[in-house]
VMD Tcl script that builds the backbone (N, CA, C; Angstrom):
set m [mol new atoms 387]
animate dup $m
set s [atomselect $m all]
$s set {name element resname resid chain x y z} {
  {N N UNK 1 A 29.500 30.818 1.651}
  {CA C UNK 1 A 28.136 31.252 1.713}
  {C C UNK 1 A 27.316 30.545 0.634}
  {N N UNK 2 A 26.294 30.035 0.994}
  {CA C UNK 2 A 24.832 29.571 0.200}
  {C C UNK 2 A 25.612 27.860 -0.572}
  {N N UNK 3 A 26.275 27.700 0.221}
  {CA C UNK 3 A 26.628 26.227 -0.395}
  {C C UNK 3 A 26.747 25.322 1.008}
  {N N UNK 4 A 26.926 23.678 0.790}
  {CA C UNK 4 A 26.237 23.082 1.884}
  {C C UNK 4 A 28.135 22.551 1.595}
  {N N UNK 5 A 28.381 22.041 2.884}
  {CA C UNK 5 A 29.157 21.230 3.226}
  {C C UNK 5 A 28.807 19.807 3.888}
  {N N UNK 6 A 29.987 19.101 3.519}
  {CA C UNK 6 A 29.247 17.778 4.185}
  {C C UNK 6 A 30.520 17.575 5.270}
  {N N UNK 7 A 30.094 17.302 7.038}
  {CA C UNK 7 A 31.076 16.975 7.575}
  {C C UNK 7 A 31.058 15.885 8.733}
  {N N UNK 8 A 32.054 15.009 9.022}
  {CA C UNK 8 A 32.219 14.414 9.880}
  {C C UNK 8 A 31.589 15.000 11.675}
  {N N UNK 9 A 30.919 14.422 11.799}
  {CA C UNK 9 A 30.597 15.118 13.611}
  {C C UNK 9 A 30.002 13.853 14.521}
  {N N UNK 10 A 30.013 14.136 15.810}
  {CA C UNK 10 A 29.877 12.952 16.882}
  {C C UNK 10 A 28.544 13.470 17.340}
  {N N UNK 11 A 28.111 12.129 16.945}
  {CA C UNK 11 A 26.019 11.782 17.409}
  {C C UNK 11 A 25.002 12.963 16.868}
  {N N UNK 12 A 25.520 13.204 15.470}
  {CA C UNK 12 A 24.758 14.014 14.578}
  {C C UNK 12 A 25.004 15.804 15.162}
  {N N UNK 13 A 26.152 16.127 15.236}
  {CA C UNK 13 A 26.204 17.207 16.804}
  {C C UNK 13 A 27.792 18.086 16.696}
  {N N UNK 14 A 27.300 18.985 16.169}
  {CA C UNK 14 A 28.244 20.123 16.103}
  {C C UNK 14 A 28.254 21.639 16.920}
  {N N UNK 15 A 29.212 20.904 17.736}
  {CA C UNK 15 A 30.602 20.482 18.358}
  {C C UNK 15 A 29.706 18.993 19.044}
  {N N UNK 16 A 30.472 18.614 18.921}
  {CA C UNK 16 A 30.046 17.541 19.465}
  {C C UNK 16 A 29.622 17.119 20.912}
  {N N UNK 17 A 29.135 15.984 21.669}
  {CA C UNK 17 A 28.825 16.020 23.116}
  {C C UNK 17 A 29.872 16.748 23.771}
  {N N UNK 18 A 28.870 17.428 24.948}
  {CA C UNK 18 A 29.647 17.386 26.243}
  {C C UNK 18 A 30.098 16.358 27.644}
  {N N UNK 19 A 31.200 16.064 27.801}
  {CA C UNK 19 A 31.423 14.876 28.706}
  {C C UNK 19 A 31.695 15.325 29.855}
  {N N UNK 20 A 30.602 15.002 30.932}
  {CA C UNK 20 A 30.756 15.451 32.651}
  {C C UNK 20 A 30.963 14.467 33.438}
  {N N UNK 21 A 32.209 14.879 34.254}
  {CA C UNK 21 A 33.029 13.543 35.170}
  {C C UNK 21 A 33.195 13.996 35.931}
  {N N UNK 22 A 33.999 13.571 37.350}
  {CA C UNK 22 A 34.736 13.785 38.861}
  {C C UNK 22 A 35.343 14.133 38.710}
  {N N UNK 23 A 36.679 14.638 38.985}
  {CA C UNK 23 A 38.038 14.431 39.459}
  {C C UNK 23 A 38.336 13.511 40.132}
  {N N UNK 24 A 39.493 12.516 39.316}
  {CA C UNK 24 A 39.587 11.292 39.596}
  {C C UNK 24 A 38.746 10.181 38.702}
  {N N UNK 25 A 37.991 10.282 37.824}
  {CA C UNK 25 A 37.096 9.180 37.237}
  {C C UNK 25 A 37.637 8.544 36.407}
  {N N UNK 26 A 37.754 7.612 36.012}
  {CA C UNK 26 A 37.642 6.717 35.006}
  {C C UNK 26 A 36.558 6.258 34.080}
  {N N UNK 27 A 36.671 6.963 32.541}
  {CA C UNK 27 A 35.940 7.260 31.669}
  {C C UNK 27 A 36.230 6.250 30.578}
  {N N UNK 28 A 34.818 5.469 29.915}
  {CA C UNK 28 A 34.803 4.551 28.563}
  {C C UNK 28 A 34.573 4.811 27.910}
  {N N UNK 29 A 34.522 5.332 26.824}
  {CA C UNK 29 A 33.999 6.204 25.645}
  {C C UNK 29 A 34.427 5.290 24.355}
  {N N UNK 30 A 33.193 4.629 23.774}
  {CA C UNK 30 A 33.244 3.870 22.823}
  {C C UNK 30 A 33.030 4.484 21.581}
  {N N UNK 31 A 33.970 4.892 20.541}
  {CA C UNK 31 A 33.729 6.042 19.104}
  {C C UNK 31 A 33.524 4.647 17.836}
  {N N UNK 32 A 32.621 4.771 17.306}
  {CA C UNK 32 A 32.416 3.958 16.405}
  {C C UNK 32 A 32.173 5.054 14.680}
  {N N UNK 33 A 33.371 4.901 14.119}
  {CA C UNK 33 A 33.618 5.322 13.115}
  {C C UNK 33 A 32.544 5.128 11.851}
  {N N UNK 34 A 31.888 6.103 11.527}
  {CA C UNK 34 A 31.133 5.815 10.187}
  {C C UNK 34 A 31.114 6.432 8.994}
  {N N UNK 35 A 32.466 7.294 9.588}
  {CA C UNK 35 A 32.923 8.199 8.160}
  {C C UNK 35 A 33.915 7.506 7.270}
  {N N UNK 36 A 34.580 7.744 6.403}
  {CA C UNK 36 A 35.016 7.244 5.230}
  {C C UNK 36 A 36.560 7.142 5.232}
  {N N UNK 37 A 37.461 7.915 6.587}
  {CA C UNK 37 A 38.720 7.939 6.699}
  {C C UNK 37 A 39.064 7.397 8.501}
  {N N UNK 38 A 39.985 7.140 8.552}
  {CA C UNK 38 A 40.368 6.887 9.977}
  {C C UNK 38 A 40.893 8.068 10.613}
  {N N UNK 39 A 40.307 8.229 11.684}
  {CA C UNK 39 A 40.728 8.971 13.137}
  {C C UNK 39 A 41.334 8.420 14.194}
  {N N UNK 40 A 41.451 9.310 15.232}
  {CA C UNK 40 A 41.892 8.794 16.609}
  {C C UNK 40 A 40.860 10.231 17.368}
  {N N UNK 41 A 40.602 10.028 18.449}
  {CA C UNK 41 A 40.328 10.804 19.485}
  {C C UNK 41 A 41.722 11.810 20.670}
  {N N UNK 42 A 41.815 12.307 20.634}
  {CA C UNK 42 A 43.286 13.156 21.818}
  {C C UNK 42 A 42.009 13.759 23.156}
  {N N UNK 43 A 41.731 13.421 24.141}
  {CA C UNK 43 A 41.673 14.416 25.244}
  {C C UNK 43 A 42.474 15.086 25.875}
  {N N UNK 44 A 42.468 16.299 25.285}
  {CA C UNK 44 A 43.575 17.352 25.286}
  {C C UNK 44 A 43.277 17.774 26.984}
  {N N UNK 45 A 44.690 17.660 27.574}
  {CA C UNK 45 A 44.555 18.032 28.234}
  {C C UNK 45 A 44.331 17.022 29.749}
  {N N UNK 46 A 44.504 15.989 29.328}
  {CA C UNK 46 A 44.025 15.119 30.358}
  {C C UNK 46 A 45.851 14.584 30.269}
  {N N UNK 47 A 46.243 14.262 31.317}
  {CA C UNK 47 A 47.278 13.629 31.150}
  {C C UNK 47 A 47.308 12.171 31.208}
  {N N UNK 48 A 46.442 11.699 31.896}
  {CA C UNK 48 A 46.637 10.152 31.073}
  {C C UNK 48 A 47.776 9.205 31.974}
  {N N UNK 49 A 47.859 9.372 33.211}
  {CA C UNK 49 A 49.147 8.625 33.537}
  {C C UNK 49 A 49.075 7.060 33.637}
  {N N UNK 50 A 50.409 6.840 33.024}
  {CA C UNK 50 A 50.026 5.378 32.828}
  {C C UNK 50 A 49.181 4.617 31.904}
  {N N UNK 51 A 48.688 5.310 30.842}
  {CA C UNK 51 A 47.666 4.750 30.128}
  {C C UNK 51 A 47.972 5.447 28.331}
  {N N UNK 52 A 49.088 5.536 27.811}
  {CA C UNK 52 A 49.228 6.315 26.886}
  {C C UNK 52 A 48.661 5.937 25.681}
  {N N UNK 53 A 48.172 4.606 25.697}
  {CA C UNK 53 A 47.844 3.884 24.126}
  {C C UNK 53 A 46.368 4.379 24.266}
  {N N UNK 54 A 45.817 4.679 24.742}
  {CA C UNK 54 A 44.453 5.410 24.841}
  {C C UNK 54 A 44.568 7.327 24.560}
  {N N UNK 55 A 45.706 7.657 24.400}
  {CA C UNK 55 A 46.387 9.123 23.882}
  {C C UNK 55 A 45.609 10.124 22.971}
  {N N UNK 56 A 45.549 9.278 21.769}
  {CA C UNK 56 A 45.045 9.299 20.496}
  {C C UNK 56 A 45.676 10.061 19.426}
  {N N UNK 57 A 47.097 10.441 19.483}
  {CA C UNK 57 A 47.894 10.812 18.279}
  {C C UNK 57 A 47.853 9.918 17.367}
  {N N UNK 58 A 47.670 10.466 16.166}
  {CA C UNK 58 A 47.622 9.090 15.574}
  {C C UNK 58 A 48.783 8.923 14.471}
  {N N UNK 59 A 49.401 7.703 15.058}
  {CA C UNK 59 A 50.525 6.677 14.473}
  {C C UNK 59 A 51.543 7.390 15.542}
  {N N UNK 60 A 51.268 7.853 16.703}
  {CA C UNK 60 A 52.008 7.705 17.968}
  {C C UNK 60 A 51.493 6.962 19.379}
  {N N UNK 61 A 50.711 6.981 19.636}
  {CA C UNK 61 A 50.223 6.369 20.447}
  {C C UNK 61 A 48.866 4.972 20.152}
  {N N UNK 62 A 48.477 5.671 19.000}
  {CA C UNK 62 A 47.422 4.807 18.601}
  {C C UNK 62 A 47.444 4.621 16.934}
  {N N UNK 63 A 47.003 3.562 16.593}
  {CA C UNK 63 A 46.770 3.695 15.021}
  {C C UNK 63 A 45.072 4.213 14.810}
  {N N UNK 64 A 44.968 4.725 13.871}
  {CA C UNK 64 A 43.779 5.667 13.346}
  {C C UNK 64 A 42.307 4.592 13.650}
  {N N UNK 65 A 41.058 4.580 14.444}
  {CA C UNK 65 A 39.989 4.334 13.958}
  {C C UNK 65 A 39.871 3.763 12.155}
  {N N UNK 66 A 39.509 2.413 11.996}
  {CA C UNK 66 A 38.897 2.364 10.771}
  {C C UNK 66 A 37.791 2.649 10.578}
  {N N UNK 67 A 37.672 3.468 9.261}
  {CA C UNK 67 A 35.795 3.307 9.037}
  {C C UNK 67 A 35.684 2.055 9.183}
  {N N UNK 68 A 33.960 2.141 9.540}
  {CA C UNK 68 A 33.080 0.961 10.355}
  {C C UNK 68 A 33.317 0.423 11.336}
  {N N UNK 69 A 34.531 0.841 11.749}
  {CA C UNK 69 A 35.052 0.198 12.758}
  {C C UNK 69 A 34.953 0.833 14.375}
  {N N UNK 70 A 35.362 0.404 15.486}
  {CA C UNK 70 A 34.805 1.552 16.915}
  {C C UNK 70 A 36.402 0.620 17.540}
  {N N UNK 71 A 36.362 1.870 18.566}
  {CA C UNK 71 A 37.426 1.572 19.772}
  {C C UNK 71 A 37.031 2.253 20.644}
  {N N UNK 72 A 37.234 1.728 21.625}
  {CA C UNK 72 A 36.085 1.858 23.085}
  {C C UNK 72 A 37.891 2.631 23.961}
  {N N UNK 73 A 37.962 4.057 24.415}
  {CA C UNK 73 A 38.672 4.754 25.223}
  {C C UNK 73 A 38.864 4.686 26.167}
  {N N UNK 74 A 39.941 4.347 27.183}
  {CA C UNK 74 A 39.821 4.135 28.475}
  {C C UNK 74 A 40.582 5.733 28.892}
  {N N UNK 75 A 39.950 6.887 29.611}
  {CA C UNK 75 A 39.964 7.742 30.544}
  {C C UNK 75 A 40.492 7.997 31.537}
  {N N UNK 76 A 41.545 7.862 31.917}
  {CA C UNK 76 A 41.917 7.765 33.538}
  {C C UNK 76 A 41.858 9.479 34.273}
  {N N UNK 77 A 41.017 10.191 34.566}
  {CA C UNK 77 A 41.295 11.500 34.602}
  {C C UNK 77 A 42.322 11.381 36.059}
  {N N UNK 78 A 43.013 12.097 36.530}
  {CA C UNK 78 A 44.178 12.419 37.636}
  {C C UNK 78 A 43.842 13.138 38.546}
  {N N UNK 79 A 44.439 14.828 38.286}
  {CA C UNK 79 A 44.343 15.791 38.711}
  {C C UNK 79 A 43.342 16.718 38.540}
  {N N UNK 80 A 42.900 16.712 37.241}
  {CA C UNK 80 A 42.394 18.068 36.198}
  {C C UNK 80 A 41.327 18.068 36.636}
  {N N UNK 81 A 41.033 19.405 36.931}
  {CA C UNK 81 A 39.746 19.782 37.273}
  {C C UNK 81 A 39.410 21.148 36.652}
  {N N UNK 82 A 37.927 21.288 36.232}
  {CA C UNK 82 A 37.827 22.482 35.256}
  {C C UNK 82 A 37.324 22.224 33.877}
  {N N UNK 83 A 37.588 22.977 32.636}
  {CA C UNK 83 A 36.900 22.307 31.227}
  {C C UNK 83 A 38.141 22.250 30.848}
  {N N UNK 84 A 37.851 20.852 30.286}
  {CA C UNK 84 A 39.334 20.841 28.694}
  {C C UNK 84 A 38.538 20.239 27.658}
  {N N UNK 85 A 38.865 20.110 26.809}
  {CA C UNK 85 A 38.289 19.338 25.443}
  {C C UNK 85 A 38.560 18.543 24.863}
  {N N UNK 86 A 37.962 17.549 24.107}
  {CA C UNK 86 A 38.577 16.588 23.334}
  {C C UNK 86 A 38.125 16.479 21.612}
  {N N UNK 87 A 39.311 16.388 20.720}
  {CA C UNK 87 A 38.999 16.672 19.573}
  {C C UNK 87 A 39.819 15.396 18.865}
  {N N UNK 88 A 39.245 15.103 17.602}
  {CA C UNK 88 A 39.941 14.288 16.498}
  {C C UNK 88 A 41.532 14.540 16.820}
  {N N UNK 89 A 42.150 13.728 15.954}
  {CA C UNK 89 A 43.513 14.174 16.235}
  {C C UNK 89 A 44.109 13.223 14.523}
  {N N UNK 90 A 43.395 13.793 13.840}
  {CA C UNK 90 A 43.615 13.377 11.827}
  {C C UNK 90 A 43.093 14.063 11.027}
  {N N UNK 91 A 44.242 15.174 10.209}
  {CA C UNK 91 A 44.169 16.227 9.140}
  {C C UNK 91 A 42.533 16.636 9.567}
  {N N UNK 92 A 41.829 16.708 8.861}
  {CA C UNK 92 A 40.811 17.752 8.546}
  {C C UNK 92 A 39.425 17.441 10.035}
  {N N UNK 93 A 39.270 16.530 10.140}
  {CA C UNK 93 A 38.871 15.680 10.726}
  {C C UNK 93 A 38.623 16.458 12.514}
  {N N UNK 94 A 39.977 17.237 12.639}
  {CA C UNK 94 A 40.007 18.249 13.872}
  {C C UNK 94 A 38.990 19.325 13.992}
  {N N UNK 95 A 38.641 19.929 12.840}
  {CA C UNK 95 A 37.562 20.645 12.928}
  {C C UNK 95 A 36.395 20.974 13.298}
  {N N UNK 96 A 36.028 19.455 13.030}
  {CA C UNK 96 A 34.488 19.045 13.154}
  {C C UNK 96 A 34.111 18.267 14.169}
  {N N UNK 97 A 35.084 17.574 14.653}
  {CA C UNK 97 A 35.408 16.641 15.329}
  {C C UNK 97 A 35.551 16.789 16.931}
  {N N UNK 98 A 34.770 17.917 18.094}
  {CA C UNK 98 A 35.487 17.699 18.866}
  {C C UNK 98 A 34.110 18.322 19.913}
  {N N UNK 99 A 34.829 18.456 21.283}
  {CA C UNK 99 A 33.765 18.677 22.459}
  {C C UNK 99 A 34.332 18.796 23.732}
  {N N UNK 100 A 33.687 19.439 24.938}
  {CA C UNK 100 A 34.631 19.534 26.028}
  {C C UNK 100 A 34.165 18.555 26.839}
  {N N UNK 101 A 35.458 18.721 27.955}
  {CA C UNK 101 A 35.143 17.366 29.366}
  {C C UNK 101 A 34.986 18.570 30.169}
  {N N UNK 102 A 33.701 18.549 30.888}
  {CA C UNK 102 A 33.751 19.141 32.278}
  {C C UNK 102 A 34.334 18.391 33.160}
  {N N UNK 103 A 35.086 18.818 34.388}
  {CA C UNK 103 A 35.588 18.401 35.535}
  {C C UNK 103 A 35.299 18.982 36.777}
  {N N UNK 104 A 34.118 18.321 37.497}
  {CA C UNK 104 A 33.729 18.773 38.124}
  {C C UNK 104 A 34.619 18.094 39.373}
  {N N UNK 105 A 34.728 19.184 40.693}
  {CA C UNK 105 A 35.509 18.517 41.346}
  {C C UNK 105 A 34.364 17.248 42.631}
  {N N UNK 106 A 35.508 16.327 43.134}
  {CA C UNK 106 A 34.757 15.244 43.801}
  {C C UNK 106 A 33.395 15.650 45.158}
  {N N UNK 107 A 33.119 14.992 45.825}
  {CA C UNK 107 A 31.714 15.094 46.451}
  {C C UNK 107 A 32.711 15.785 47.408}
  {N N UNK 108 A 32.457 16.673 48.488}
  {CA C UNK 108 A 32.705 17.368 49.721}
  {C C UNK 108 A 34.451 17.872 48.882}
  {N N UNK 109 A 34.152 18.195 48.210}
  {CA C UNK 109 A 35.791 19.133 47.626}
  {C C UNK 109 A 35.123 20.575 46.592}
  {N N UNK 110 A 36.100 21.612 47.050}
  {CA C UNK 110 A 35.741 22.670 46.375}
  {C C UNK 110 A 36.527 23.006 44.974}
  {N N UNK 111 A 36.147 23.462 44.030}
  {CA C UNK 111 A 37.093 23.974 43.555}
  {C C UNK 111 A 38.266 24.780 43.986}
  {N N UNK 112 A 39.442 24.734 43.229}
  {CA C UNK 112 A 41.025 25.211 43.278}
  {C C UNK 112 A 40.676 26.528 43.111}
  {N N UNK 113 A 39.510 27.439 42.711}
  {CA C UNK 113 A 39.023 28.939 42.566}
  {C C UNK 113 A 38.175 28.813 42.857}
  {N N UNK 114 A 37.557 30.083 43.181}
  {CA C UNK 114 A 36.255 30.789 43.640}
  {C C UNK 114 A 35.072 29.973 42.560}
  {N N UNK 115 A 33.850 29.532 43.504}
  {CA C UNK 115 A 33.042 28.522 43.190}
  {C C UNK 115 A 32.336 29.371 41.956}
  {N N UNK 116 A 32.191 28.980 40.558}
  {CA C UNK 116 A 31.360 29.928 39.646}
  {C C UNK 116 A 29.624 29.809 40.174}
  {N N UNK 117 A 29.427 31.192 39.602}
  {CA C UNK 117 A 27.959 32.001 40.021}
  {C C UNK 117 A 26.851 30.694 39.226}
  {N N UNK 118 A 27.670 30.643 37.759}
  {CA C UNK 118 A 26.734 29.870 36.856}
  {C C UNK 118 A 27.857 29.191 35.828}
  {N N UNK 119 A 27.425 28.346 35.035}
  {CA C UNK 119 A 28.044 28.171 33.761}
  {C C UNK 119 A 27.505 28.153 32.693}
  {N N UNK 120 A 28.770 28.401 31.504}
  {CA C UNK 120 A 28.223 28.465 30.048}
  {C C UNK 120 A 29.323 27.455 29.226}
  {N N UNK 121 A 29.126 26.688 28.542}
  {CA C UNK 121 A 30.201 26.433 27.961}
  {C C UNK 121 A 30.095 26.949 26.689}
  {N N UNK 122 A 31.427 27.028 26.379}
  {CA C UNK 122 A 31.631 27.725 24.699}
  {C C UNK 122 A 32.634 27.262 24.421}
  {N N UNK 123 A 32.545 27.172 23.359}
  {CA C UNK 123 A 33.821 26.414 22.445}
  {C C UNK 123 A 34.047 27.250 20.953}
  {N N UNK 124 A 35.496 27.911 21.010}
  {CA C UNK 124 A 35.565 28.853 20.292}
  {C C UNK 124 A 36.993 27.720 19.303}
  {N N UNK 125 A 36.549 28.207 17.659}
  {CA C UNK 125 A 37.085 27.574 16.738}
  {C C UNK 125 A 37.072 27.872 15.489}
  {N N UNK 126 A 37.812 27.786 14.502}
  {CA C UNK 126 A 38.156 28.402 13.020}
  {C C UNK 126 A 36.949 28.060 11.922}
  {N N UNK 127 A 36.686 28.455 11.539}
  {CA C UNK 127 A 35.579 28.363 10.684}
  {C C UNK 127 A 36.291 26.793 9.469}
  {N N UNK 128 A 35.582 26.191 9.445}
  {CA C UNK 128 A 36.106 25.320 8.467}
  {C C UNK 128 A 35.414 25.195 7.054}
  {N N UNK 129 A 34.304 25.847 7.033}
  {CA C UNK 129 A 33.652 25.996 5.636}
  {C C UNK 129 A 34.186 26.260 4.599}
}
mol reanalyze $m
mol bondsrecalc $m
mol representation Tube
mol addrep $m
């Protein structure tokens, strides 16, 4: 309370963007690092087939974002349809760091459940202050 923190966040934006796709799309998402430590990106939740170096564990699938530096994401979404999210995936960095993928399903396809009335998104998370 009554003190300022300073934190890492994507396009001045806490939680960061929301990303809306098909089912089935193929997504580019270029992160250009301007904080002071290296990251990776994880879209949790996406499985990714065939494409694991785009993952974003970092020092498993990918090595960390340098500051100043950008790496452009290649997306392959599959199956998933619905919200999942995508967050940092380096120590502290997870906190601040993250945002959901809507999945909307393709043109003349319904959703796998009952069509929603409306939406809200929310993104529920630990206080990091």
């Amino acid at each position: 309370m009554c003190n300022t923190s300073t934190l890492l966040v994507v396009n001045n934006s806490y939680p960061g963007p929301e990303i809306r796709v098909h089912r089935g799309d193929t997504v580019f998402v270029n992160v250009h690092n301007r904080g002071k430590y290296g990251f990776t990106i994880h879209w949790h939740g996406v499985k990714q087939p065939r494409n694991p170096w785009f993952d974003g564990p970092e020092f498993i699938t990918q090595c960390p974002i340098r500051p100043r530096t950008n790496f452009t994401y290649k997306i392959i979404l599959s199956e998933e349809i619905g919200t999942l999210w995508w967050h940092a995936h380096s120590d502290w960095t997870r906190g601040s760091v993250h945002g959901a993928i809507v999945i909307l399903p393709v043109e003349n396809e319904t959703y796998p459940f009952p069509t929603p009335d409306g939406e809200q998104t929310i993104i529920l998370g630990k206080d990091i202050f």
